[in-house]
ROGUTI-868425 format. One record per residue (C-alpha): residue number from 1; residue in one letter; x, y, z. Coordinates in steps of 0.05 Angstrom, whole numbers. Example, Ala and Ser with C-alpha at 12.3 -4.5 7.8 and 13.67 -1.06 7.14 Angstrom:
# residues 2
R   resi   resn        u        v        w
R      1      a      246      -90      156
R      2      s      273      -21      143
This chain:
# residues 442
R   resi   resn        u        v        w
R      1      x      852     -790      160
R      2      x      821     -741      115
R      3      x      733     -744      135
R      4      x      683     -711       99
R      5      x      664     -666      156
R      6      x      716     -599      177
R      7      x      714     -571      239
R      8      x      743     -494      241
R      9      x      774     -461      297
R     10      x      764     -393      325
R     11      x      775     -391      391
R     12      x      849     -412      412
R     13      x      865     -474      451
R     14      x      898     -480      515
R     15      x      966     -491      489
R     16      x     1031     -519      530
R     17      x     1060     -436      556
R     18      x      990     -434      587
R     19      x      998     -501      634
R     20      x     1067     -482      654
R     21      x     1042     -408      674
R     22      x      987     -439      712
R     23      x     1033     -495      745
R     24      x     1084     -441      760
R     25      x     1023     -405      798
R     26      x     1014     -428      871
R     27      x      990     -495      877
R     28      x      910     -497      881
R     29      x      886     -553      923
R     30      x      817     -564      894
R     31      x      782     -570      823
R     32      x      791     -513      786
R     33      x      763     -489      714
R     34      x      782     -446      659
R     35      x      743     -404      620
R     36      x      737     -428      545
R     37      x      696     -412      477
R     38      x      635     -465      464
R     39      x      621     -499      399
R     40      x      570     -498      346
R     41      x      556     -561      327
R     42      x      512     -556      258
R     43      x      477     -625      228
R     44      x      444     -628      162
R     45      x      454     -633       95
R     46      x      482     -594       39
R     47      x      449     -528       57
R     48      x      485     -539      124
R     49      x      545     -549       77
R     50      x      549     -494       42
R     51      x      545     -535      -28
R     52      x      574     -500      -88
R     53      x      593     -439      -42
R     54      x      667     -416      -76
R     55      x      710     -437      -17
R     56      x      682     -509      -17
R     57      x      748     -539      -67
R     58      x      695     -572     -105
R     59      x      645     -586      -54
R     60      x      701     -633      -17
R     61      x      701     -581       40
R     62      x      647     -548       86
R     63      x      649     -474       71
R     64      x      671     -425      114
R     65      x      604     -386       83
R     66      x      557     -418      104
R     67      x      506     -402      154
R     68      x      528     -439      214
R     69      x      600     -402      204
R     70      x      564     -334      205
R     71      x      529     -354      268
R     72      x      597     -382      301
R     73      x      613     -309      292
R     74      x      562     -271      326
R     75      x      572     -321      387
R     76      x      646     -325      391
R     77      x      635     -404      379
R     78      x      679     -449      340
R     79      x      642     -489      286
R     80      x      634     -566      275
R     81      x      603     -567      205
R     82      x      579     -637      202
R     83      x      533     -621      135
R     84      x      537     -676       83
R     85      x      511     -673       19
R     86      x      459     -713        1
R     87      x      431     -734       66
R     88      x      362     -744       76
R     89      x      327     -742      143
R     90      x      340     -823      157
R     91      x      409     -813      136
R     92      x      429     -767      184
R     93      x      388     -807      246
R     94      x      423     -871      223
R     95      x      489     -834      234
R     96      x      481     -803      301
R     97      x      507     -852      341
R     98      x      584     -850      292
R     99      x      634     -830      355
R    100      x      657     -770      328
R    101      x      583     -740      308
R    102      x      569     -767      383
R    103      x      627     -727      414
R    104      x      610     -667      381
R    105      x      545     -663      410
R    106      x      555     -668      467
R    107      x      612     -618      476
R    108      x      559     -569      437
R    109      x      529     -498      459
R    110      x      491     -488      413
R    111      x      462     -542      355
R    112      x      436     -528      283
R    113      x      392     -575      254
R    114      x      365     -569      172
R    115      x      341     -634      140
R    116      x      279     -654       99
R    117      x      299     -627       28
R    118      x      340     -692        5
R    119      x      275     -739       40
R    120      x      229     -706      -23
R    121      x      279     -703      -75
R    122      x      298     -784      -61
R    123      x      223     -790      -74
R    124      x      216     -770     -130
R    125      x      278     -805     -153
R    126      x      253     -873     -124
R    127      x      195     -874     -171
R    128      x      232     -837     -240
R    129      x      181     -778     -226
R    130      x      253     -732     -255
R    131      x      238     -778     -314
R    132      x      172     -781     -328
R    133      x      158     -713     -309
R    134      x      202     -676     -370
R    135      x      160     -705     -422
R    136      x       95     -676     -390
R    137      x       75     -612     -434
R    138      x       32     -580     -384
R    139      x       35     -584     -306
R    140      x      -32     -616     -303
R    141      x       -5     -677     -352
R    142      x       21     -719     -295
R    143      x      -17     -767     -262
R    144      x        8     -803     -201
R    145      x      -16     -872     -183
R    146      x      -55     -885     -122
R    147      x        4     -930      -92
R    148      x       52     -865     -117
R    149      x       -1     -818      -73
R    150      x        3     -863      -17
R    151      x       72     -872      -14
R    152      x       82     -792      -14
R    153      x       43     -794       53
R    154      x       80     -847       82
R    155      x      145     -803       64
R    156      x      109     -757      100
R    157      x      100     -792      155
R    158      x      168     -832      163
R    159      x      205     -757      165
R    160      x      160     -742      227
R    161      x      186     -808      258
R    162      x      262     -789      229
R    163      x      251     -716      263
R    164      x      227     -737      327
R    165      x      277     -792      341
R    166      x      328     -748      317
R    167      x      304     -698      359
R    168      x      303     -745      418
R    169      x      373     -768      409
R    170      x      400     -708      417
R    171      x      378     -691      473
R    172      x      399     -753      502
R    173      x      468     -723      492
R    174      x      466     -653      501
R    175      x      421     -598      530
R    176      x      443     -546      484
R    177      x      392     -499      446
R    178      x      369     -530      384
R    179      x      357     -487      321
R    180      x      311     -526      273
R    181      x      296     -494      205
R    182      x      239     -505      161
R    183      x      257     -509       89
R    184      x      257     -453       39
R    185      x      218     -441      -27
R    186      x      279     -444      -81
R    187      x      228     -424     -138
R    188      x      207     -352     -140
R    189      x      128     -342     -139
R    190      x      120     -322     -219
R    191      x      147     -394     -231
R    192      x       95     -447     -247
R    193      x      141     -486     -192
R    194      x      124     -443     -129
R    195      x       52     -464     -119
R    196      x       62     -540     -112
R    197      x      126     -534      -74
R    198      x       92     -491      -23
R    199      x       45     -544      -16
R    200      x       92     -603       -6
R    201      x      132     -570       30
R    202      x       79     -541       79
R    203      x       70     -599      107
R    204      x      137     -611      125
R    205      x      130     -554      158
R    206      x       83     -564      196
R    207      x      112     -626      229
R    208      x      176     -594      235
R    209      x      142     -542      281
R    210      x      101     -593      316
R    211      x      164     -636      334
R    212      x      207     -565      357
R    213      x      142     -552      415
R    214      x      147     -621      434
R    215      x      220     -616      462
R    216      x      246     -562      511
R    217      x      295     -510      485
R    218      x      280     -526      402
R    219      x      268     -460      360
R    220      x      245     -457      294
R    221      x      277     -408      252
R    222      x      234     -399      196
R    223      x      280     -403      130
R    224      x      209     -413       84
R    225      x      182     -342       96
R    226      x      255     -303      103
R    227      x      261     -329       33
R    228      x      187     -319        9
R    229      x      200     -263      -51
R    230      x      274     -266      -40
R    231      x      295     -326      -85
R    232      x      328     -288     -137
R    233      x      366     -258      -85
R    234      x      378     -319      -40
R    235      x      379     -374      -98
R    236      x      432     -393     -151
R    237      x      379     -406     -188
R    238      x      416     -364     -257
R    239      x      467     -410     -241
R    240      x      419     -473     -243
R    241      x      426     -487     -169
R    242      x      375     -482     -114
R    243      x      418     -481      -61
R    244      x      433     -405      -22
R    245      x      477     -357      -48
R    246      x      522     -323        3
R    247      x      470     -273       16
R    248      x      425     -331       25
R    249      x      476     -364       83
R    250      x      469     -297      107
R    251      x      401     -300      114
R    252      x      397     -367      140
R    253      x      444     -343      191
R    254      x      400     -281      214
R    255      x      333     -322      226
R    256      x      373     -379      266
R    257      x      393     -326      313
R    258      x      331     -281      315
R    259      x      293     -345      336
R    260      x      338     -361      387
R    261      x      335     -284      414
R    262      x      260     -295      411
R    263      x      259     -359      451
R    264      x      306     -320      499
R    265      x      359     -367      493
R    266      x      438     -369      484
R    267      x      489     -418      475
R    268      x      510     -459      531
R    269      x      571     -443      566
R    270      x      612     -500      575
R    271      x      679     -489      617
R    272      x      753     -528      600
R    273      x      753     -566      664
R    274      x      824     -575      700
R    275      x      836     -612      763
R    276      x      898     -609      814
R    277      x      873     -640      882
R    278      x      920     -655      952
R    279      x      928     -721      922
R    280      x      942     -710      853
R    281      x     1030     -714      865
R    282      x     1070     -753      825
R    283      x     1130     -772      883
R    284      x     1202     -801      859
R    285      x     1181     -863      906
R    286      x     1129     -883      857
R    287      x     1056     -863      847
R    288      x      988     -871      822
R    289      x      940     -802      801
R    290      x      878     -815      780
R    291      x      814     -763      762
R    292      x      758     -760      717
R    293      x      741     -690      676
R    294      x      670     -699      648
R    295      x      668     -773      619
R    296      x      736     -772      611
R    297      x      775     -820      659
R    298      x      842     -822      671
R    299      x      911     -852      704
R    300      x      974     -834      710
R    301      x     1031     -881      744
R    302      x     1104     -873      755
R    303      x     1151     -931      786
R    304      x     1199     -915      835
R    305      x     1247     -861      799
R    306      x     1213     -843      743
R    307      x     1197     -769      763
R    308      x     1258     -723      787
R    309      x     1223     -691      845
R    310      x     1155     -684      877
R    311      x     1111     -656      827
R    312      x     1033     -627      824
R    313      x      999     -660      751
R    314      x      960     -618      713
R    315      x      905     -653      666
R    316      x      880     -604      623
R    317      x      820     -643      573
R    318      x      792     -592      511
R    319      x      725     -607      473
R    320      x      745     -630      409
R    321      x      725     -567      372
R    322      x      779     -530      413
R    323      x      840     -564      385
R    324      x      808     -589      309
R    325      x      848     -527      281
R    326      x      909     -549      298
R    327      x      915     -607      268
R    328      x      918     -620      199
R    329      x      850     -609      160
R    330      x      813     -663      151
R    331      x      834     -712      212
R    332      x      776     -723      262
R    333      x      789     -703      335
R    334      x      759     -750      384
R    335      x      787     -727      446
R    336      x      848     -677      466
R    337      x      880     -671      530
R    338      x      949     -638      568
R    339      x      989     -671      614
R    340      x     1045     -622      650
R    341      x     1082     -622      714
R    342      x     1116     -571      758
R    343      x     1172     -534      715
R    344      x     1234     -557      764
R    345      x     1204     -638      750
R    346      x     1241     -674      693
R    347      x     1219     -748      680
R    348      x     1272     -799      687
R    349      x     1229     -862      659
R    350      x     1167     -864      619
R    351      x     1098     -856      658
R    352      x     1042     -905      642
R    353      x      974     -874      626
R    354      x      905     -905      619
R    355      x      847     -856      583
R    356      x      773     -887      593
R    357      x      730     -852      541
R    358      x      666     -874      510
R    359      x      680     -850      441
R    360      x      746     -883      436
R    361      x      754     -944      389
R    362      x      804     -998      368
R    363      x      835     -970      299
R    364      x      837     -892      328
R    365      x      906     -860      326
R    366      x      942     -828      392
R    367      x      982     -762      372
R    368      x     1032     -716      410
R    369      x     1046     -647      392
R    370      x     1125     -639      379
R    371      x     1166     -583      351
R    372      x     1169     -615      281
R    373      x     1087     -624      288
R    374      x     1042     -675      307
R    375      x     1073     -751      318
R    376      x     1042     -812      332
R    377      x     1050     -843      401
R    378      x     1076     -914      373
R    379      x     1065     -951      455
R    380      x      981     -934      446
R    381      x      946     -987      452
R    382      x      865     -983      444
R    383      x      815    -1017      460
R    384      x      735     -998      459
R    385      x      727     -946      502
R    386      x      801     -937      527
R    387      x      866     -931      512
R    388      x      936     -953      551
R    389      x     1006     -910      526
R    390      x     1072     -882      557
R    391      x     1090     -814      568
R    392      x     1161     -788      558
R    393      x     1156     -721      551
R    394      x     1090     -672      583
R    395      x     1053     -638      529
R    396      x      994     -633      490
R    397      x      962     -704      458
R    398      x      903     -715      410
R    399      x      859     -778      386
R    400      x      847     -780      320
R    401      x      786     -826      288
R    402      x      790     -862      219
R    403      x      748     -831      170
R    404      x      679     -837      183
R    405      x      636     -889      147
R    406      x      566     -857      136
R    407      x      510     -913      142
R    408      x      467     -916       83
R    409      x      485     -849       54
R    410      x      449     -829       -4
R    411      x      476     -796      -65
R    412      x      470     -725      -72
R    413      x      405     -706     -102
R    414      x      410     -626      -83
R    415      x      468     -616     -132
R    416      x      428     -634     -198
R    417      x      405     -574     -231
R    418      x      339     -536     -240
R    419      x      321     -563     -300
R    420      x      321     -631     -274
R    421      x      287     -612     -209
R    422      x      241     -566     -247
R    423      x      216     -626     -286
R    424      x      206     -666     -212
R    425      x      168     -605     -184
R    426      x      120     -613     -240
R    427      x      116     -681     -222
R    428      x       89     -659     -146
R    429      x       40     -621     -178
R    430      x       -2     -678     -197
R    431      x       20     -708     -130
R    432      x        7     -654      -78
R    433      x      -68     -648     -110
R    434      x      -70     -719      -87
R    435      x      -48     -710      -26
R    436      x      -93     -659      -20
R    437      x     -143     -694      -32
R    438      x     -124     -752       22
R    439      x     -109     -711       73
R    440      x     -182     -680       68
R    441      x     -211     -760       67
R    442      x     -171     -764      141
C-alpha cells in the first residue's frame, strides 16, 4: 500500500513493555490518560512537499526538508506531510473528505495550509498563455481577450470560494491552530517578471487574509514579504526551479511560527487516551468489555474459558501519526490501537473484537505487530465504518488504507521550469493590466 503522502515519526509510540508496566501497576478504577506528542498535519501542494528538495527520491517522497518538518521540530510534533504536487486550491477541497486526509485532521495540533500557486499556473495552461506568450518579443506584446480577462477574475473568485470552504471544513474537524501562508514572489525584483506577479498575486493575497480573519484561530504567515529581496537566496531559480531552496523551507518555517507566536497561539495538546473502569474484566466464565476512546468504539468478548484467569483490559488507541513510523513507508495508517491484559492472564481461545470507526472502509487491511514484523490479521472482516476480527495473542494492531485515489488531481504545473513559466508571467502582464483595469470599473 505504498500512497503518495509519508507521515514521519518523532515522537515514540506507546509500544507493548509500556502496557505491561502499566497493567503490572495497581489497577486504576477510572479513565485514565497518558501524556503523548501532537501532530502536524501540513496540506498543500508542492511547496508543502518539498518538490525537488534532495531527499525527495525523485519527488516520490515528501522531504524531510521541508518547512512543515522544521516546524515539527521546534514543537516536538510528528509530521503528516500530505503536500501533493500539482494541486490547485479545488484539488485539495475535493480531497478533504479521503478517510485518511480526514483522520489526520482531526488527530492534528497544529495545521499548515499553502495553496493558490497551482490555481494560476492551471490558468494559464487552460488557455496556452505558456504558448502564446514565448513568441511575444516585448512584455507589452500580449493581449488577452476580454473572455481571457474575465475568466482571470472568475479564477479569482472561485479560489476565495475554494479557500473559504476549505477553511470551513476544517474546522468542522479539528480546532487546531491554522497556519495559512500567502504565496511568495519566485522572481527577484530586477526581473521584468516581478512587477506583474506582484500584482496577480496581490490579490490572492488579499483574500487569503480576508478568509484567515473570518475564522477563529487562522494566522497568516506572510511567505510574500519574508521572501521580498531574498529570491536568489530562497529560489532555485539557477537551477530553473521556483520552488524554495532549503534555506527557503527554512524560511517558510520561521514565519509559520512567528505568526503563530504573534497570534499567541500553540499547538493543541491532545492526550493518548486509555481506559480501565470496575467493569472493564475479562472473567474465565465469559464476558463482554466494551468502551469508546474518542470516536473510536470498541468490544471485546470472551466465551466461557477463553481467558485463564480474571483479568483488567487495557485499550490503549494512538493518533495515527504516532505509530506511521513503524510501519513500513508508504502504507497509510487509519487507526492503531493496543489490546493487553494482566501479565499472570494467558488466553485459552480466541477473543472476538468489534472496532466502530468512521474512517474505516471495506478494502482496508487489519495488521498485528509480531516478532518477524507486521502480519495481517486473516479473521478481519470490514465493513463501512467497522470492523469484526479475533484476537489470539494481546499486542499492538494497525489499519492500514489502500492507496489513496486523489479526485480530479491535476498534473504538476510547479515542476516546469523558469523558462516556461517566465514566458506565462509575461503572459499576466497583459492580463493583470486588465484586471486592473476591471477591478477599478467594480
Amino acid at each position: 500500500m505504498k500512497g503518495k503522502h509519508t507521515t514521519r515519526l518523532i515522537a515514540g509510540a506507546v509500544g507493548a513493555a509500556g502496557l505491561v508496566a502499566l497493567l503490572s501497576a495497581p489497577t486504576v478504577m477510572a479513565a485514565t490518560q497518558a501524556p503523548m506528542e501532537g501532530t502536524l498535519v501540513a496540506l498543500g501542494d508542492s511547496i508543502t512537499f518539498g518538490y525537488n528538495l534532495p531527499d525527495t527520491a525523485g519527488n516520490t517522497t515528501p522531504s524531510v526538508e521541508a518547512f512543515p518538518d522544521w516546524m515539527a521540530k521546534q514543537y516536538h510534533l510528528s509530521v503528516t506531510n500530505l503536500g501533493v504536487p500539482g494541486w490547485t486550491s479545488k484539488d485539495l477541497l475535493l480531497n478533504l473528505q479521503q478517510p485518511d486526509i480526514s483522520s489526520s485532521i482531526q488527530h492534528a495540533s497544529l495545521i499548515t495550509l499553502d495553496i493558490g500557486s497551482n490555481d494560476l499556473l492551471h490558468f494559464a495552461a487552460r488557455y496556452n498563455l505558456l504558448q502564446d506568450a514565448s513568441t511575444v518579443a516585448t512584455t507589452y506584446g500580449l493581449q488577452l481577450t476580454p473572455s481571457e480577462m474575465q475568466s482571470g477574475m472568475q479564477l479569482v473568485d472561485q479560489f476565495k470560494e475554494n479557500l473559504q470552504a476549505t477553511l470551513a471544513a476544517i474546522r468542522k474537524e479539528s480546532q487546531a491552530p491554522i497556519i495559512l501562508y500567502t504565496l511568495y514572489n519566485p522572481f527577484p525584483s530586477g526581473s521584468p517578471l516581478h512587477q506583474v506577479t506582484n500584482q496577480f498575486q496581490g490579490m490572492m493575497d488579499d483574500i487569503i487574509r480576508q478568509e484567515a480573519a473570518s475564522f477563529p484561530k487562522v494566522v497568516v504567515a506572510h511567505a510574500h514579504s519574508a521572501f521580498a529581496g531574498h529570491q536568489l537566496e530562497y529560489v532555485d531559480l539557477y537551477l530553473h526551479d521556483v520552488h524554495p531552496t532549503l534555506q527557503g523551507q527554512e524560511v517558510l518555517a520561521q514565519v509559520g511560527e512567528s505568526a503563530l507566536a504573534e497570534a499567541h497561539l500553540s499547538p493543541l495538546s491532545i492526550p493518548v487516551t486509555s481506559s480501565v473502569s470496575a467493569d472493564a474484566q475479562m472473567k474465565p466464565s465469559g464476558s463482554v468489555v466494551t468502551g469508546q476512546l474518542g470516536a473510536l468504539k470498541y468490544t471485546v468478548s470472551a466465551l466461557a474459558g477463553a481467558v485463564s484467569s480474571k483479568s483488567e483490559v487495557l485499550f490503549v488507541s494512538l493518533p495515527p501519526s504516532q505509530v506511521q513510523g513503524m510501519i513500513p513507508a508508504g502504507d497509510r495508517v487509519v487507526t492503531s490501537f493496543s489490546l493487553n491484559f494482566s501479565a499472570n492472564t494467558s488466553l485459552k481461545a480466541p477473543l472476538s473484537v468489534q472496532l466502530q470507526f468512521p474512517s474505516l472502509q471495506t478494502g482496508d487491511e487489519l495488521v498485528q505487530k509480531t516478532p518477524g514484523g507486521w502480519q495481517s490479521v486473516q479473521t478481519a472482516s470490514f465493513q463501512p465504518g467497522s470492523v469484526k476480527f479475533s484476537v489470539s495473542t494481546p499486542g499492538e494492531y494497525v489499519v492500514l488504507s489502500p492507496v489513496i485515489q486523489t479526485v480530479s488531481a491535476t498534473k504538476p504545473v510547479t515542476g516546469v521550469p523558469v523558462l516556461p513559466e517566465a514566458a506565462m508571467a509575461l503572459a499576466f502582464l497583459g492580463f493583470g493590466a486588465g484586471v486592473l483595469r476591471i477591478a477599478r470599473r467594480r
